[in-house]
C-alpha positions as CSV (number, residue, x, y, z in Angstrom):
1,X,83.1,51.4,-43.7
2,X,81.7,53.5,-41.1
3,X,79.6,50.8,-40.1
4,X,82.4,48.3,-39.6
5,X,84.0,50.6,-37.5
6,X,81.2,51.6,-35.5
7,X,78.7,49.4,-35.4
8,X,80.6,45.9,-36.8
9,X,77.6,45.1,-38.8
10,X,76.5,46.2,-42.6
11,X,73.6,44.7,-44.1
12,X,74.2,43.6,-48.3
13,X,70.5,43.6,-50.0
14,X,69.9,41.7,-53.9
15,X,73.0,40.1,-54.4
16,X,73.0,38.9,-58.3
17,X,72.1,35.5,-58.6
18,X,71.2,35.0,-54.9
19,X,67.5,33.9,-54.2
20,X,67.0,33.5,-50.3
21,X,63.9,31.4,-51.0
22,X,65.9,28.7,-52.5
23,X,68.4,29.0,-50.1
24,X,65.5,28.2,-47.6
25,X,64.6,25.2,-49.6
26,X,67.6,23.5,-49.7
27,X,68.5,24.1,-46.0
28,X,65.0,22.7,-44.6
29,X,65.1,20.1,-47.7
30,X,68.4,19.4,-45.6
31,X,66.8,18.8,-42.1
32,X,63.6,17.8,-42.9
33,X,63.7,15.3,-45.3
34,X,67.3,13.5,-44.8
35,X,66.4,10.5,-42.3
36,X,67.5,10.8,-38.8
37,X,70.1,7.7,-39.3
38,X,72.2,10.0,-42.6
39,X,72.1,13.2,-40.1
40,X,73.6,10.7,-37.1
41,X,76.7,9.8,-39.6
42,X,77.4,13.6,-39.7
43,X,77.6,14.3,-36.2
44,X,80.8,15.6,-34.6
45,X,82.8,12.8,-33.1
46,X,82.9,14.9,-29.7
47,X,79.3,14.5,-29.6
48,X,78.9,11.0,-31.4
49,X,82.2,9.0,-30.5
50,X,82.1,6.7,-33.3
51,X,82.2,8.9,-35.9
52,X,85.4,10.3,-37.4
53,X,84.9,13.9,-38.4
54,X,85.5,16.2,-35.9
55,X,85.7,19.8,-37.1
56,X,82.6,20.0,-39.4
57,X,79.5,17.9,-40.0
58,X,76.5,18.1,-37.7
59,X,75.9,19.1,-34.0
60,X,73.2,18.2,-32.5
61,X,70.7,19.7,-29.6
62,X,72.2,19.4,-26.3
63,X,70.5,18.9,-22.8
64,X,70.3,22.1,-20.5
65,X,72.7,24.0,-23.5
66,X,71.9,27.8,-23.6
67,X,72.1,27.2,-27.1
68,X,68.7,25.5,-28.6
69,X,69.4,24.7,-31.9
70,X,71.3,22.2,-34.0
71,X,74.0,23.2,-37.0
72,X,75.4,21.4,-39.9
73,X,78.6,23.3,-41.2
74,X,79.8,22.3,-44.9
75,X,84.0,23.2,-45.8
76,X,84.4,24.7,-49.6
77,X,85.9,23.0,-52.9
78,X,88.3,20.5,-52.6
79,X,89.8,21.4,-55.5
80,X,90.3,25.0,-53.4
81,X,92.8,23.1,-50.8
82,X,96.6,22.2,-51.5
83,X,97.5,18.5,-51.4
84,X,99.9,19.8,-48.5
85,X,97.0,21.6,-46.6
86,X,94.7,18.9,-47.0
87,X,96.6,17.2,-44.3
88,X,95.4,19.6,-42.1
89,X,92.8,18.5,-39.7
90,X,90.3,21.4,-40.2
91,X,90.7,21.2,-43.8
92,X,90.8,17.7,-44.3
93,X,87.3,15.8,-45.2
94,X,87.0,13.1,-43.4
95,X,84.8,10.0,-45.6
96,X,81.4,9.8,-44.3
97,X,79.1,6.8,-46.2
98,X,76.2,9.1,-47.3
99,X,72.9,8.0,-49.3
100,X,72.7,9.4,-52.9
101,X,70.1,11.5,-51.7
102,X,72.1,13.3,-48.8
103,X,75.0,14.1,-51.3
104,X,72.2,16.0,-53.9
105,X,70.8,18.2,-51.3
106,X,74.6,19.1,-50.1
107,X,75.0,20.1,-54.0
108,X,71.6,22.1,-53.8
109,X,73.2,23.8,-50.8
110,X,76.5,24.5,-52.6
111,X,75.5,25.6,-55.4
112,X,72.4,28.2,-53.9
113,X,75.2,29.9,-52.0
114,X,78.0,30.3,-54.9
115,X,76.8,34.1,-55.4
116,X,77.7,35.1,-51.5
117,X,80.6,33.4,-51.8
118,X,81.8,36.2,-54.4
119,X,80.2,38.7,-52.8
120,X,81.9,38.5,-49.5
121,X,85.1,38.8,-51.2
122,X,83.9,41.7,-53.0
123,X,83.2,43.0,-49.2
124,X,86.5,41.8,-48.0
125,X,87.9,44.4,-50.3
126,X,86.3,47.4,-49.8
127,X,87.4,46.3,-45.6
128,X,90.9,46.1,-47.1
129,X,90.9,49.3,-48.7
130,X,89.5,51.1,-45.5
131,X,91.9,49.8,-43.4
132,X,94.7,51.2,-46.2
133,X,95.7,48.1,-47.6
134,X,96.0,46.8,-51.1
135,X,92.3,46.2,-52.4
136,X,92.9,42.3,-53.0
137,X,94.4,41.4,-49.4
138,X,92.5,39.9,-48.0
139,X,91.8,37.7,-51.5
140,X,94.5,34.9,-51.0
141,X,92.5,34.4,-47.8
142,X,89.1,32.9,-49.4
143,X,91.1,32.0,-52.5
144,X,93.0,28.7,-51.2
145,X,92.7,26.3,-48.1
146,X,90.4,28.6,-46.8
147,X,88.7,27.7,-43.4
148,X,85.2,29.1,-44.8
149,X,82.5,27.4,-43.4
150,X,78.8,27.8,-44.7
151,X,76.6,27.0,-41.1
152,X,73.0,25.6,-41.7
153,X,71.2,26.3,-38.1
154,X,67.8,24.6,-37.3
155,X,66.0,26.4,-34.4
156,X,63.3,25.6,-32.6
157,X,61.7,26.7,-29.6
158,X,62.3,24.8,-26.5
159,X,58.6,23.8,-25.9
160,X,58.8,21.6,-28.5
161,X,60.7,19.3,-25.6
162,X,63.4,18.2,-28.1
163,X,66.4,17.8,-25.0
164,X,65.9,18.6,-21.4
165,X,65.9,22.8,-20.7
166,X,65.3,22.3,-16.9
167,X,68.4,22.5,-15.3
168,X,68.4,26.5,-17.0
169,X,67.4,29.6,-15.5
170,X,64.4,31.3,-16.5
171,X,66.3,34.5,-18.2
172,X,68.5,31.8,-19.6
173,X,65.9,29.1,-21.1
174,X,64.1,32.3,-23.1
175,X,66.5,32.9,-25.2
176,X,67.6,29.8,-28.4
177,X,70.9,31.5,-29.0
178,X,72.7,33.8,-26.1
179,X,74.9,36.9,-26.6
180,X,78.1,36.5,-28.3
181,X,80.5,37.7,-30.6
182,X,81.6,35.3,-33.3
183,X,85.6,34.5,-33.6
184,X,85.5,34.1,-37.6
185,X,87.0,37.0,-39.7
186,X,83.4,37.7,-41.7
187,X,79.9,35.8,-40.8
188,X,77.5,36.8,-43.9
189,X,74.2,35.6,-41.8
190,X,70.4,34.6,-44.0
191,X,67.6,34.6,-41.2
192,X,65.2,33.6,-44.0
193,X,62.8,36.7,-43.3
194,X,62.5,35.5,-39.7
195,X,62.7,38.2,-36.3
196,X,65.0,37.4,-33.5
197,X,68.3,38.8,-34.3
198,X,70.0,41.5,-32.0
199,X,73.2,43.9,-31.8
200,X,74.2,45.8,-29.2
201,X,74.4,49.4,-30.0
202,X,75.4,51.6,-27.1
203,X,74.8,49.1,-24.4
204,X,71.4,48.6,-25.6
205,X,70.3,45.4,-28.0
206,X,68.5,46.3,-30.6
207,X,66.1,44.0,-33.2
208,X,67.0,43.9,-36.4
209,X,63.9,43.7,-38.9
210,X,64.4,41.0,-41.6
211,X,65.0,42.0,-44.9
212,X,64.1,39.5,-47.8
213,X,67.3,38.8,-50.2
């Protein structure tokens, strides 16, 4: 807890049933073997027009963005959301006309990241219980029509000349993801044993070193 309230970041090592090289697998099995035309079908409809899902699916690299990278976000169970809430926009699934193959590496994806999914409500209550609540609080939260998103993020660096970087500063174009603070209520982040991720600590950013699972 003192992290949370200090720092805002914990780190949660060996998680049962979690293997962060299959998790790997099935994310780059995701982006490098689904055809371009499949991941175009996924794209946000504010980036693609013609498609119909607008709150998750795929968005792509964008000229001169500070951000260099692209994302595919998944929603949870169906079976998880009300017949009532699933008129909701953001919880609703809009049909997308997918190749057999697409929908089994979405499964591989699911079902590698079922053992965070417990896990970060078994964190959500130790966060209730230092903030003096009931230990299940925050449990109706993840529990049904939940908003959880899991976020696949392909990066790579700009010199591979993917979109156009020119119209960016220098101190800018360096950087594939800039500071910021995310708006969700928990972000459990994988960085798959790669460097690159920061937090500020007293004004200063400092690296944190990857840890396998």
């Amino acid at each position: 807890m003192n992290n949370l309230r200090t720092v805002g970041f914990l780190t949660l090592k060996n998680i049962e049933g979690y293997d962060e090289g299959e998790h790997f697998n099935a994310v780059r099995a995701f982006y490098q073997e689904i055809p371009k035309e499949e991941h175009d079908k996924m794209i946000w409809r504010h980036h693609r027009p013609g498609n119909t899902n607008y709150y998750r699916g795929m968005a792509p690299f964008v000229n001169n963005d500070a951000a260099h990278k692209e994302m595919y976000d998944m929603g949870g169970k169906l079976s998880k959301v009300s017949d009532e809430a699933a008129l909701v926009p953001s919880l609703r699934r809009e049909p997308v006309p997918l190749s057999a193959r697409t929908q089994v590496d979405q499964g591989n994806i699911r079902q590698v990241l079922q053992p965070i999914t417990l896990r970060v409500a078994k964190a959500a209550e130790y966060m209730a219980i230092g903030l003096g609540k009931d230990r299940y609080f925050f449990h109706e939260w993840f529990e049904h029509d939940s908003l959880s998103t899991f976020r696949a993020i392909h990066i790579l660096p700009r010199s591979v000349g993917i979109v156009d970087s020119s119209g960016l500063a220098p101190d800018v174009a360096k950087l594939t993801t800039p500071e910021h603070a995310d708006g969700g209520f928990i972000t459990l982040l994988s960085t798959f044993g790669y460097p690159g991720l920061q937090v500020e600590l007293d004004g200063e950013y400092k690296s944190i070193r990857p840890n396998y699972n």
